[in-house]
N, C-alpha and C positions, 0 to 999 in steps of 0.2 A: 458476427454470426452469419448463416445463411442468409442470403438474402440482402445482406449488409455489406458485402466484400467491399466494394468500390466506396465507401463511403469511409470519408479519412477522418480518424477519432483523434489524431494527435491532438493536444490541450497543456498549455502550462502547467505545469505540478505547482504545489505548495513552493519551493524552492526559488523561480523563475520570479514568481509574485514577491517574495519578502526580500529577495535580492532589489528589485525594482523598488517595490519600498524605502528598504535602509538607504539606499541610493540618492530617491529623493530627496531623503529627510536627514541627511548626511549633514553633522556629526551625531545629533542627539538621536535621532529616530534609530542607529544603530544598536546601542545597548538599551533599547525599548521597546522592541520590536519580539511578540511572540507568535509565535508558528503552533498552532495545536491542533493542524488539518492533520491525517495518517501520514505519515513520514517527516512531517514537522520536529525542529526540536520537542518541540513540549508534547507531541502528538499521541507518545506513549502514556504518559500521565492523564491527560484531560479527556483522551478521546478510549484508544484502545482498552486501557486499566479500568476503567468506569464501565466499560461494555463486557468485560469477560464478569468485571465484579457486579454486574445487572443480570448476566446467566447464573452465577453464583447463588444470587438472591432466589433466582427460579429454578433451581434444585439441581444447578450443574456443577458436577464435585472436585473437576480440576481442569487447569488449561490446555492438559492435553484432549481433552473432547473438545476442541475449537480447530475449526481449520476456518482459514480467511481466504476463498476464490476470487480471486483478481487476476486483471489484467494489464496491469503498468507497476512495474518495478518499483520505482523511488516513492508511490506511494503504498499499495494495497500490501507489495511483499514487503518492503521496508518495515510499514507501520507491522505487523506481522512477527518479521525478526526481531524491529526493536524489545516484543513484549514476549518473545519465547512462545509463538504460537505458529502450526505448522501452517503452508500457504501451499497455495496450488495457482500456477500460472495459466493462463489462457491464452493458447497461442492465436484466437481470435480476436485479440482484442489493439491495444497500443504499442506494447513490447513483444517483439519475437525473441525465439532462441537464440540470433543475432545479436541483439542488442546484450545480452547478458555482461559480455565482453567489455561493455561500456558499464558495468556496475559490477566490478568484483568483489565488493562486500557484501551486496544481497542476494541473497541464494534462496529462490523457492523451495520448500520442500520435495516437489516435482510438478513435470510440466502437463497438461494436458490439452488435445486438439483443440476441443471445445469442452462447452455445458454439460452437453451428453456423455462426455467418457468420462465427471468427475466421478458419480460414482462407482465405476470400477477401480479408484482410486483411494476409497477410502475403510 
């Protein structure tokens, strides 16, 4: 965001970490090992699914009234796709429009500058 440019937010995803993990704990920590962070295998079940079904609870009637604003692909848009809910990319944040090409299965719903122009977005 303003003010932040020069400050580098790159950070390991879910992915880098359980990689690292199975690794260590190589044979058994392989098929033991669960991921329930936003773009986690299990991420959609224990994290996303519980959070639309906690909007539910509070009077919201289906998951198209959820959009998920992030800024790093493999998690915030991932977690997103996995559970059929629209995303909005931040091109202020981890991943630019660049990067997309490095992730051709996750597709934001669309992209915007920043904060300020989500909602004309929605």
């Amino acid at each position: 965001e303003k003010g932040f440019e020069l400050t580098d937010l790159t950070l390991p995803g879910p992915g880098t970490l359980e990689t690292l993990i199975a690794s260590a704990t190589y044979p058994k920590g392989k098929s033991k090992l669960h991921n329930s962070g936003k773009g986690g295998r299990e991420g959609s079940k224990y994290m996303m699914l519980k959070g639309v079904d906690l909007l539910k609870d509070q009077g919201l009637s289906a998951k198209e009234e959820v959009v998920i604003i992030g800024d790093t692909l493999d998690t915030d848009i991932k977690g997103a796709n996995d559970v059929g809910i629209r995303s909005i990319l931040l091109r202020t944040g981890v991943h630019k429009d660049q990067d997309l090409q490095h992730y051709p299965d996750i597709k934001p719903t669309c992209i915007a500058d920043g904060i300020g122009d989500v909602i004309g977005l929605l």
